[in-house]
C-alpha positions in Angstrom: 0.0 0.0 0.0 1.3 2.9 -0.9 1.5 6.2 1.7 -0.2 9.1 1.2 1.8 11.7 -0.2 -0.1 14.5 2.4 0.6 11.9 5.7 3.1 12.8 8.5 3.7 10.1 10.8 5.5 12.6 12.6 3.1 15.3 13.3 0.0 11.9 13.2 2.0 10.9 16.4 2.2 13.8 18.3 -1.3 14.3 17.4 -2.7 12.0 19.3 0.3 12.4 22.2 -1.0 15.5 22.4 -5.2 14.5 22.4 -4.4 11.4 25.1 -2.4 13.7 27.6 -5.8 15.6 28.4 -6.4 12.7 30.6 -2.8 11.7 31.5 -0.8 15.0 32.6 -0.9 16.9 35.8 -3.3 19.5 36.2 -2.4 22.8 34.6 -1.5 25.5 36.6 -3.8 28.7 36.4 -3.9 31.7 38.4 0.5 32.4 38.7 0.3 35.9 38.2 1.8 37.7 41.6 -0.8 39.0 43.7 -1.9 39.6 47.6 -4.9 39.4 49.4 -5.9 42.5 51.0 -9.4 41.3 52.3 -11.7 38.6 53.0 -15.4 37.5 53.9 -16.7 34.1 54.3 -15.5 32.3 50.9 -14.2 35.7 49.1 -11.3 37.0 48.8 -10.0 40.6 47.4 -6.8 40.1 45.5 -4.3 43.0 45.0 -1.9 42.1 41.8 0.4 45.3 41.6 1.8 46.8 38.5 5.3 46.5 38.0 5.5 49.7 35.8 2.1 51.8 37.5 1.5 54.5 34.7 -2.3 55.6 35.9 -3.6 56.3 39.3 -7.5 55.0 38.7 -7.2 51.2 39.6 -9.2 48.5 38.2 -11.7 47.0 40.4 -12.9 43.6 38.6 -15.8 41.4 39.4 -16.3 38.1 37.8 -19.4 35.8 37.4 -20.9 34.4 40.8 -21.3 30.8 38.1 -18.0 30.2 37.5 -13.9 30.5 38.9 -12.4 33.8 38.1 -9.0 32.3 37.2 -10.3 32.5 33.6 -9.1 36.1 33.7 -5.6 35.0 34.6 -5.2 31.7 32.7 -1.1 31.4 32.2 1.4 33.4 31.4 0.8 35.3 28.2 -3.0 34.4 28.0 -4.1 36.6 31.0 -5.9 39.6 31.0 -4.9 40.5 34.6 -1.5 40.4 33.3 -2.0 42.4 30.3 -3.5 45.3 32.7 -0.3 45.1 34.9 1.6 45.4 31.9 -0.3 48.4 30.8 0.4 50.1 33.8 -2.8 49.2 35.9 -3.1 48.3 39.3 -5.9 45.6 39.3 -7.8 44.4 42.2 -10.1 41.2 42.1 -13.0 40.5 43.8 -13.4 36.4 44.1 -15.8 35.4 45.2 -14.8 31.9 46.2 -17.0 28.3 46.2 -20.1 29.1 48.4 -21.5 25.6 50.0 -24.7 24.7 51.2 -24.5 27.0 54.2 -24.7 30.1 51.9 -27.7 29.6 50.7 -29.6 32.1 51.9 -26.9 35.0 50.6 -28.7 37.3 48.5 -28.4 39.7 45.9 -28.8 42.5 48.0 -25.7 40.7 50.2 -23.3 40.0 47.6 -24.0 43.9 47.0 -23.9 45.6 50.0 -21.9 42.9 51.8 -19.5 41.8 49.3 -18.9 44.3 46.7 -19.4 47.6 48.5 -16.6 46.5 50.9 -14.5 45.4 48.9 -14.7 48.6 46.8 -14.1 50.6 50.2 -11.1 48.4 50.7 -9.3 48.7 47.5 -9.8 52.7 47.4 -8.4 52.7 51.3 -5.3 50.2 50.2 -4.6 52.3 46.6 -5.0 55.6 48.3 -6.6 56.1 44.8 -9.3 59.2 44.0 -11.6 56.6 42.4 -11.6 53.5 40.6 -12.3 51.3 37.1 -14.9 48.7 37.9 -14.8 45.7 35.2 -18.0 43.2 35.6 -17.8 40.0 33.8 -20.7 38.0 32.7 -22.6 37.8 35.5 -20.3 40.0 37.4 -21.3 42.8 35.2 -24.6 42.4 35.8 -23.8 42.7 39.7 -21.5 45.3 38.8 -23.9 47.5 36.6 -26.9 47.4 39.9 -24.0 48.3 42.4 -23.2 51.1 40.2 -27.0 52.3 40.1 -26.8 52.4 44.2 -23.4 53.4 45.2 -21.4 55.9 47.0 -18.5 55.7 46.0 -16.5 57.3 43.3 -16.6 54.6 40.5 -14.6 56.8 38.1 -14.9 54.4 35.0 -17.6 51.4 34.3 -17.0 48.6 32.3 -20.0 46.0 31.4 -18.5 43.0 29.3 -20.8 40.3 27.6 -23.6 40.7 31.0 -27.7 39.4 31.1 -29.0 43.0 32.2 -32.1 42.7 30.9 -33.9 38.9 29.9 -37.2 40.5 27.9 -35.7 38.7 24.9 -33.9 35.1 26.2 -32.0 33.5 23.7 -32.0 29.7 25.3 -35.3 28.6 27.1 -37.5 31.0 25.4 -40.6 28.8 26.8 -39.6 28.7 29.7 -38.7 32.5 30.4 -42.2 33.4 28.8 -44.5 30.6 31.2 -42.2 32.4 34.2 -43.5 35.7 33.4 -46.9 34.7 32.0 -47.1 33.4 36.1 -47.1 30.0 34.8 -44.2 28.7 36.1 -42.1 29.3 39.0 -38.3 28.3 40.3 -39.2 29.3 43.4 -40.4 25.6 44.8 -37.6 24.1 42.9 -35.6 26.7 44.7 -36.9 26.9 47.6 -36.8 23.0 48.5 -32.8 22.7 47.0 -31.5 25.7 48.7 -28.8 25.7 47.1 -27.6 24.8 43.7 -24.3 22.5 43.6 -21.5 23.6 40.7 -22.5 20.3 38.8 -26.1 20.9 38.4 -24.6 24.5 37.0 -22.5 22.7 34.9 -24.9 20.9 33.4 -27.3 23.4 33.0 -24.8 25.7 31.2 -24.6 22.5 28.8 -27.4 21.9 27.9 -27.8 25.5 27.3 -25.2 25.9 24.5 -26.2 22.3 23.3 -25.4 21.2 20.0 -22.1 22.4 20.2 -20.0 21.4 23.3 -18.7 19.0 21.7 -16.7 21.0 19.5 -13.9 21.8 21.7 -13.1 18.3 21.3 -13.1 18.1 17.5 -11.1 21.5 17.5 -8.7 19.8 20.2 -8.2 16.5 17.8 -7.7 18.9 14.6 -4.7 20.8 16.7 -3.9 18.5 19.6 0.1 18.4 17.8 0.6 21.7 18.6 1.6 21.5 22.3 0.7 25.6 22.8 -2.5 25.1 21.6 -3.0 21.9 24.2 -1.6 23.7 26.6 -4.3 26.4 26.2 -6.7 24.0 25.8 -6.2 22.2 29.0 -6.7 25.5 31.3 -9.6 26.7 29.4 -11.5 23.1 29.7 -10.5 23.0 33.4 -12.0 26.2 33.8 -15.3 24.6 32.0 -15.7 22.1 34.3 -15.1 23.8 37.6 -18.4 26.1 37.9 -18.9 27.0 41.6 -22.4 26.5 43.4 -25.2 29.3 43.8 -27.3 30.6 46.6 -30.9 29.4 46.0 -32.0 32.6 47.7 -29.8 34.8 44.7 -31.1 32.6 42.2 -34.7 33.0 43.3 -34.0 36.6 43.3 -32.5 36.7 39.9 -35.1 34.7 38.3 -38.3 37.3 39.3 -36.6 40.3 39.6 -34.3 40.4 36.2 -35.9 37.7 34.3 -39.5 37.7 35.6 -40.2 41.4 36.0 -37.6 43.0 34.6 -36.7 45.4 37.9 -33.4 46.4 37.0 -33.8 47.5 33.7 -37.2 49.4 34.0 -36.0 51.2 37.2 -37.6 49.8 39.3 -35.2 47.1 41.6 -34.9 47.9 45.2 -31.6 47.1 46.8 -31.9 47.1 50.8 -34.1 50.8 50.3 -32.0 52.2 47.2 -33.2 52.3 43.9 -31.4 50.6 41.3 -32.0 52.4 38.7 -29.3 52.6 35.4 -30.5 56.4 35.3 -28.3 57.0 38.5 -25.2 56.2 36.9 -22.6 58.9 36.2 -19.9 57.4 35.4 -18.0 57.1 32.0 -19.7 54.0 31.0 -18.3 51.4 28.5 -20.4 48.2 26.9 -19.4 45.4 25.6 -21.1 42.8 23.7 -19.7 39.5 22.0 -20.8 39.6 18.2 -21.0 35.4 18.7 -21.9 35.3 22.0 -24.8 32.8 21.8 -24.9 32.4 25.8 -25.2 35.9 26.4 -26.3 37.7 22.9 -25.8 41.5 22.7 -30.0 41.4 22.9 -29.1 41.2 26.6 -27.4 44.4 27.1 -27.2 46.5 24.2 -30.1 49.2 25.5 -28.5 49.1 29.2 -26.6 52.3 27.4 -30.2 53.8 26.5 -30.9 53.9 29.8 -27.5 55.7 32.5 -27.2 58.7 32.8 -23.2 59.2 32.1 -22.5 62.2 29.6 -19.7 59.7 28.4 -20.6 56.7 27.2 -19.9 54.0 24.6 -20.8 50.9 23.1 -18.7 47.9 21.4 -20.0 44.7 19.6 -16.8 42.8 19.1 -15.5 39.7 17.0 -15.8 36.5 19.5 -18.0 35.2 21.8 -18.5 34.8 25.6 -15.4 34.0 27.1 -12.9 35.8 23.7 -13.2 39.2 26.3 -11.2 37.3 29.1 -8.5 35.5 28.1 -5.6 38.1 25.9 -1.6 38.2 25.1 0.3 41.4 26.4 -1.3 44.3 25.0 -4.9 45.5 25.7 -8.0 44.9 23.5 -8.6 47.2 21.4 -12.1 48.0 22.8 -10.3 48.8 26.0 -6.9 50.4 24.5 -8.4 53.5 23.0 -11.1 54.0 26.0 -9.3 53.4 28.9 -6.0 55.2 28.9 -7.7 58.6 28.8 -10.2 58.2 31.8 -7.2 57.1 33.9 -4.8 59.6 35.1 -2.1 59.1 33.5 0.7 59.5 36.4 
């Protein structure tokens, strides 16, 4: 039999080397990028990772998703937006808010907040000795992010919303369902209610089925490359992160489901946190939105008329090339979305 003129038997073997040690190496290491913790509460921790060469005074304050770990924003060594911050000349301060357990269930919105992220913010202006801050919320931390905005005190210099659900009046996955829970005829809140609290598995799981057909893909796209030992490598941390979502408060879920996706609250003004309003009018600070132009978990539908409704005299709006997670994961320099935006609003030292 003749061989194929197009075969390497070279690059076949390392191939599949390279597919089989998925389940055969160590555990990649995520997270290396220096840092301190400068404040804690129950499972959460506030994470100081200083600049090496600090060119602006306004920090960023980031807040990641309450679904998943946040070392997806520091993967490795050149795939780390944390790192490309530092090297930018940003201070960067992460709020993490750890794997909550059965005994956090009744932690609520208004807690993670008031409690959490209001603290935290007070802590990282105290420790910086900075004028104000950049607060970055991811996913679901944006959403968090964008309502803390709406109720705050503090001077939040510089808001960033990347690829958040801010509003659910147009759900891209379980459309039925969304419309029988506002129609009033069908509620978590039993479901809820008798769980408590919602293990990182049944997350998982749920986050499958939600981008069903396609997780399957990152296998095929892992077979195609899996001889190219930097792409395995990247592969690796980024399917780790997959499989590692954290548990959820049933009592935050519950107030997630009726408030944003039932009624709406947040985006029609009308959300109470702990006596404030929540409204996006009361926001004032220079305001930046950004939506994934594949994003099918989060579609810009979910946040592209949050901009519509603050109040900030400067404010923009980006739909980008990628989907959910392309925002989180860079080399050394800056996104572009974020290169010619956030230099200028930063005080440059």
């Amino acid at each position: 039999m003749k061989e194929r003129p197009d075969f390497d038997q070279e690059k076949e073997w390392q191939r599949w080397k390279g597919f089989f040690s998925i389940w055969t190496a160590p555990e990649p290491e995520v997270g290396q990028t220096p840092r301190i913790a400068v404040w804690k509460k129950n499972k959460a921790t506030l994470w100081h990772y200083p600049s090496p060469n600090k060119k602006y005074a306004v920090p960023l304050f980031l807040v990641y998703s309450l679904v998943n770990k946040a070392f997806v924003l520091d993967m490795a060594p050149g795939a780390s937006m944390i790192e490309s911050y530092l090297q930018n000349g940003y201070d960067v301060y992460l709020l993490d808010f750890g794997s909550p357990g059965y005994e956090d269930k009744d932690i609520t919105i208004d807690d993670y907040l008031m409690d959490y992220i209001d603290r935290a913010v007070r802590k990282a202006l105290k420790h910086s000795k900075a004028a104000g801050l950049t607060m970055a919320g991811f996913c679901l931390g944006g959403t968090l992010a964008a309502m803390y905005a709406s109720v705050s005190e503090q001077p939040i210099r510089n808001l960033i919303i990347c690829v958040a659900p801010l509003t659910l009046s147009e759900p891209p996955i379980f459309d039925k369902w969304a419309e029988a829970v506002k129609k009033g005829d069908f509620s978590m809140d039993p479901v809820l209610d008798a769980l408590g609290f919602i293990p990182g598995r049944f997350m998982k799981y749920g986050l499958r089925l939600a981008s069903s057909p396609i997780y399957i893909s990152p296998y095929l796209s892992l077979l195609n490359k899996a001889y190219d030992k930097d792409y395995v490598d990247r592969w690796r941390r980024f399917n780790k992160w997959t499989n590692e979502q954290v548990g959820f408060s049933g009592a935050a879920l519950k107030q997630l489901a009726n408030d944003i996706g039932k009624e709406n609250k947040f985006m029609e003004g009308t959300l109470v946190i702990r006596g404030k309003k929540a409204d996006p009018a009361n926001i004032q600070a220079n305001l930046l939105v950004v939506a994934g132009e594949h994003d099918r978990l989060v579609p810009e539908t979910l946040s592209q008329d949050f901009i519509n409704k603050v109040s900030s005299p400067d404010k923009t709006y980006r739909l980008v090339s990628g989907g959910h997670t392309t925002l989180t994961v860079k080399g050394d320099g800056l996104p572009p979305f974020l290169a010619d935006w956030l230099p200028s609003r930063s005080d440059e030292l």
